[in-house]
N, C-alpha and C positions, 0 to 999 in steps of 0.2 A: 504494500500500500504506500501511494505514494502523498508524503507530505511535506510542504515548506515552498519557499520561493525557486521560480523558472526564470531563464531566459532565454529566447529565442532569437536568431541575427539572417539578417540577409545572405546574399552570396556574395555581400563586397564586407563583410564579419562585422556588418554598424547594427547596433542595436535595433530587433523589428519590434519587441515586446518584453515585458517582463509581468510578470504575476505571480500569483501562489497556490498552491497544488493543496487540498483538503479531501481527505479520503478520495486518493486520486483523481479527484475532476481540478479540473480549474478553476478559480474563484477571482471576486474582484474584479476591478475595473485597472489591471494591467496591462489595458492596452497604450499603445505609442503609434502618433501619427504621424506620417512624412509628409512634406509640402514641398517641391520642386519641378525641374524639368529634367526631361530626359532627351538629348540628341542622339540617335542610333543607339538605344537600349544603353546607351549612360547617361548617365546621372552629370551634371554640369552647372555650373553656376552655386549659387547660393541654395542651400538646403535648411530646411528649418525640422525639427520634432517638437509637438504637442503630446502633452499627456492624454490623457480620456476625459480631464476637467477643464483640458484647453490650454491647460497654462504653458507655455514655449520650454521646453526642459534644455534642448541645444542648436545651433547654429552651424551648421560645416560648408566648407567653399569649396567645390569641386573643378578642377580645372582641367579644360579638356582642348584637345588640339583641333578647333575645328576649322583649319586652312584644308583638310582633305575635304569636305562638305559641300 
């Protein structure tokens, strides 16, 4: 049985989610929202994450070489 706090990441390893496990389900409001753009399946520019209350947790800047574009 699984108990205590999860966390789950994308495939570029940036935080997707976090919560907590209670008689193995998921509980809470662990979720994490992304807010950005993507050119050709990446991620670029300015990225924000929101909690589940809204409230902005982090900021990342993503730089990407779009002279091939």
């Amino acid at each position: 049985m699984k108990n205590g706090v999860f966390k789950e990441y994308f495939k570029d390893e940036s935080l997707s989610c976090v919560g907590e496990y209670v008689n193995s389900e998921k509980d809470g409001e662990g979720e994490l929202y992304d807010e950005g753009e993507y050119i050709n399946d990446k991620k670029t520019d300015e990225w924000k994450t929101y909690n589940a209350t809204g409230t902005l947790n982090k900021k990342k800047f993503y730089k990407e070489n779009l002279d091939n574009f």
